[in-house]
N, C-alpha and C positions, 0 to 999 in steps of 0.2 A: 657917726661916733666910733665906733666900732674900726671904720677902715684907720682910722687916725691911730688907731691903739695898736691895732696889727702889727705895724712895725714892731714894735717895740717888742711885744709880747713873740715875733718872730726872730727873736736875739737869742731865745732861751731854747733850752732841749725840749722837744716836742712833749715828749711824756710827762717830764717835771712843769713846764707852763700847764698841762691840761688838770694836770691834779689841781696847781695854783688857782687857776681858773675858777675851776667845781665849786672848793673849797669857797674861795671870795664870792662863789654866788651863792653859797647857803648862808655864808655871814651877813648877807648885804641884804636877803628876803627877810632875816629876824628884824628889820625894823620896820615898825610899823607902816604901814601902807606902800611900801616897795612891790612886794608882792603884785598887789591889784592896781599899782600904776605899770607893770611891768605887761602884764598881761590885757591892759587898755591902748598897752600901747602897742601891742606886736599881734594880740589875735584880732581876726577876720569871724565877726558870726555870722551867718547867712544860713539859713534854708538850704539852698542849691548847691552848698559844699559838701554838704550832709552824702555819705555813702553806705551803704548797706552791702557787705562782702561777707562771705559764706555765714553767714549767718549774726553778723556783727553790725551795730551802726555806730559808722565814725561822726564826728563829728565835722573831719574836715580829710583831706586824703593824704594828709603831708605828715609823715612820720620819720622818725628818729632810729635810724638804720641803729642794728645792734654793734656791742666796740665803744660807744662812749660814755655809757655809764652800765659799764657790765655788772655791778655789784647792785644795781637797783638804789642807789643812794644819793642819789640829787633827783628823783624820779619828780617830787613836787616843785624845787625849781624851774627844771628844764619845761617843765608842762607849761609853764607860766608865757614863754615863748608863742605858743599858738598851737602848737605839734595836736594833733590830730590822736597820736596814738606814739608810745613810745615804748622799745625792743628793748629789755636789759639782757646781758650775757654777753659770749657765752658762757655760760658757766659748765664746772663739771661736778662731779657727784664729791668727790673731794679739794680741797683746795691746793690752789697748783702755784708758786713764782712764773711761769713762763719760762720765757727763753732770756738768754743773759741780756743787759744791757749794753751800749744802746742798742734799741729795738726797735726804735721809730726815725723816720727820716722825711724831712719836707725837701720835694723838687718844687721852689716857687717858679720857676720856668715854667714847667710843666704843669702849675695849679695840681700837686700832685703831692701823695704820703706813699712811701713804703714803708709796711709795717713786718714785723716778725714775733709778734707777741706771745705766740702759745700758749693762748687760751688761760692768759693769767688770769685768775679769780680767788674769791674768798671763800668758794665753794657754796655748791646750790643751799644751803641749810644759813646761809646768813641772809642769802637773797631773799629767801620763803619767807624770814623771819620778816623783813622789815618790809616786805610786799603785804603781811599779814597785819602789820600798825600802820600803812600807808591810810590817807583821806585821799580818798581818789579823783573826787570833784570830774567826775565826766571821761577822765584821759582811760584808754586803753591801752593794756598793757601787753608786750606780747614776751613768752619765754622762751630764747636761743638755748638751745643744749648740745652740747659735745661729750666727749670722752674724754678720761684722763688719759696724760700723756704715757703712762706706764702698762695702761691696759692694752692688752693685744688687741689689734682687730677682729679675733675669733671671740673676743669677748664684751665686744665691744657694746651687744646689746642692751647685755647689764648696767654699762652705766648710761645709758637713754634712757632706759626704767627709771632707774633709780633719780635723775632729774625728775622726767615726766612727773612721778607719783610724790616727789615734795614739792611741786609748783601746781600742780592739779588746781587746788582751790583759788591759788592768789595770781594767777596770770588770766585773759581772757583768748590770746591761742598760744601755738605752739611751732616754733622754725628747729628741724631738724638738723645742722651745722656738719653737713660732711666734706663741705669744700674749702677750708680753709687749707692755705699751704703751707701753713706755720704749723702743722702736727706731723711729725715724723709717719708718712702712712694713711695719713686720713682720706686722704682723696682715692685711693684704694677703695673703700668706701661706698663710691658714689656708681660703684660696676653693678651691675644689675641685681644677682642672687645677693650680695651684702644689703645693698640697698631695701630691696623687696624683704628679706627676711629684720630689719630694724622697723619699717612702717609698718610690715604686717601686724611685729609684738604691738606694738604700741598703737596701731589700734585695736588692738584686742582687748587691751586695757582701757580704752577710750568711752569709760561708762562709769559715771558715778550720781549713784543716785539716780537714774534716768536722766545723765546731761554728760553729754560728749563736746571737747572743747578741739577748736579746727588744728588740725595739723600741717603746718605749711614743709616743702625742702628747700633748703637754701640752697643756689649752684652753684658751678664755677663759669666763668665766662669763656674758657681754653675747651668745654666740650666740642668735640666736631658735631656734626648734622645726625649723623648715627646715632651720638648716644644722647643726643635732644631725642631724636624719634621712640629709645630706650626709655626716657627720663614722663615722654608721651604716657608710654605703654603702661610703665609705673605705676604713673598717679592715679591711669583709667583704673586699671587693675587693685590698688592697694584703696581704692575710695579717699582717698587723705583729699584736704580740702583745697590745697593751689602751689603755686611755688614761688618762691621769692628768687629773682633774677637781676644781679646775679651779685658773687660776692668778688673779694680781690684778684687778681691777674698775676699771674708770672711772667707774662708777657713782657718787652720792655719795649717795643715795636713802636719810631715816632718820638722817643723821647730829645730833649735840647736839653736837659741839665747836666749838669756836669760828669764825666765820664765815671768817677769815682762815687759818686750816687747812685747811677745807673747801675752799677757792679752789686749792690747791695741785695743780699737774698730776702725775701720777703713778698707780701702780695702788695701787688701795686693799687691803688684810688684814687677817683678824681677824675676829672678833665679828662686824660688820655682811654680814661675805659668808656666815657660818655658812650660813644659810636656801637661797641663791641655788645654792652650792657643793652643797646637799644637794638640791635641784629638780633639777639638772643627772643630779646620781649615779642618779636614782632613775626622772628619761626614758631616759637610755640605756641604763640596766639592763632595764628593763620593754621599751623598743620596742623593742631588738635580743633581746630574748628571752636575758641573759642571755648573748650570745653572745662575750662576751672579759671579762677582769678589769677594774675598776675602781681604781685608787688613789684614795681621797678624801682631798681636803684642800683647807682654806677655813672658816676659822673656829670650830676645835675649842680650845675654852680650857676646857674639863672631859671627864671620863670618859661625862656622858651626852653629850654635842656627838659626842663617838668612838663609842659607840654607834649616833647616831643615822644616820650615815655611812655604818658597817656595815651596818644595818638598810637602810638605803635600795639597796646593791648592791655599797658597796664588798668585795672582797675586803683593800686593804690599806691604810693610812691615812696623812697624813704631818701633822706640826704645825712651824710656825716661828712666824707672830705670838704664838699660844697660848705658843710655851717662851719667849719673851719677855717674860709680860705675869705668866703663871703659875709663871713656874722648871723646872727640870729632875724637878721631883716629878711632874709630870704624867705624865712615861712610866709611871712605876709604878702611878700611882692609873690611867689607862686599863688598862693589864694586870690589876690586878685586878680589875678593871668586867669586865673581858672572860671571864676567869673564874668569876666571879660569875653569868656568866648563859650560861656554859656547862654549868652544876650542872641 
């Protein structure tokens, strides 16, 4: 169903069809029994999905990479799909527009988005709000946090706090967002003493009421081997609980779409990072010996792409370009991949 409609809904601006989209699937759950026909029809229950990651159990390992409902506000639809666990953000401590319009761009060649967003959001305090009246029915939720775009990187700790402590109660972990390349500066960031000194604050905060909620960091895929082995030392060092590998690409290395696409600044998804996003999973895995969880995501558009993630170290997975390009049947077809070679 879904690939039939593609076309169509692939005629419009990527940002404006994705709003359209959200919107037409919270209109079409208000009626009665949508909902639980939607969700009979696309999850997978099984025992043997079930994952247990730094201290969490999913239900299934297929999660909904942050960027598509950054404002926490289709979180009950989308869950309805099968997803395991779903990432709202980034958000930042106040609300931002972004970067100008257009900002998004599909290479269908490439099974491929450039994005240049900048971290547009409604600001952490609308997300907390409607994470705090969510019915959560099982799904886990995780909270991406960034900096605004105005704040300096010498101060950038402040607005990580300042997320952290109004998502504290209503998210169940936490992805640290220094690698986007849509912030003027942020990837700056991700150099060692910046880094160390943002995970450090915030775990130091990471105690409420006797309950610490896990801290993941999101990467980039353009680190060399050096400062993977930096990124190693890190995570040893700061206790934080794994890292999600990896996020978009400035890379354009391989692309066939149109030269005039290709030109476009932003982080690249999809297909073409599949390879680079599964190098990444499968150095840290191996040179840290294994030593914290993995989330992969970067370029999964079928159930072996999701395999081969796993294979490589992930313990948990996340798809966004893939449910875009592929529909929402992909959570189920990975689930049973997964199954399939759990036998």
């Amino acid at each position: 169903m879904y690939q039939l409609l593609k076309p169509i809904l692939f005629k419009f601006d990527p940002e404006n069809i994705h709003y359209f989209v959200t919107g037409t699937l919270k209109t079409i759950n208000r009626i009665w029994g949508v909902s639980r026909a939607l969700k009979k029809a696309f999850t997978v229950s099984d025992p043997r999905l079930e994952r247990e990651v730094f201290g969490l159990k999913f239900k299934n390992p297929v999660g909904l990479a942050a960027g598509f409902d950054k404002n926490a506000s289709s979180i009950a639809e989308l869950s309805n799909f099968g997803f395991g666990f779903i990432e709202i953000g980034t958000v930042t401590p106040l609300p931002q527009p972004g970067n100008e319009k257009p900002r998004m761009f599909r290479l269908p060649d490439d099974n491929a988005l450039i994005n240049r967003m900048g971290f547009n959001n409604e600001g952490v305090g609308v997300a907390a709000l409607r994470l705090k009246h969510l019915k959560r029915d099982g799904i886990l939720i995780g909270g991406n946090i960034g900096k605004n775009k105005v704040t300096p990187n010498e101060d950038a700790v402040s607005d990580y706090i300042k997320c952290f402590d109004a998502l504290f109660d209503v998210v169940d972990y936490f992805v640290v967002n220094v690698s986007s390349p849509n912030t003027p500066g942020l990837r700056e960031l991700q150099e060692k003493e910046p880094l160390k000194k943002i995970l450090n604050t915030l775990q130091q905060r990471n105690n409420k009421n006797n309950l610490s909620k896990p801290i993941l960091l999101k990467i980039a895929p353009d680190l060399t081997d050096a400062q993977l082995d930096d990124i190693i030392e890190i995570v040893k060092e700061t206790g934080i609980a794994g890292v999600i590998a990896t996020n978009t690409t400035i890379s354009r290395e391989g692309l066939t779409s149109d030269e005039n696409l290709r030109k476009e600044t932003g982080g690249l998804s999809g297909r073409p990072l599949g390879k680079r996003s599964t190098e990444v999973i499968r150095y840290l895995s191996e040179k840290s010996g294994k030593a914290f969880p993995i989330i992969g995501v970067g370029g999964i558009h079928s159930a072996q792409d999701a395999i081969e993630k796993l294979n490589a170290g992930a313990a948990l997975i996340q798809i966004y370009t893939g449910f875009i390009y592929e529909g929402p049947g992909l959570i189920k077809e990975i689930n049973k991949a997964i199954l399939r070679e759990s036998k």
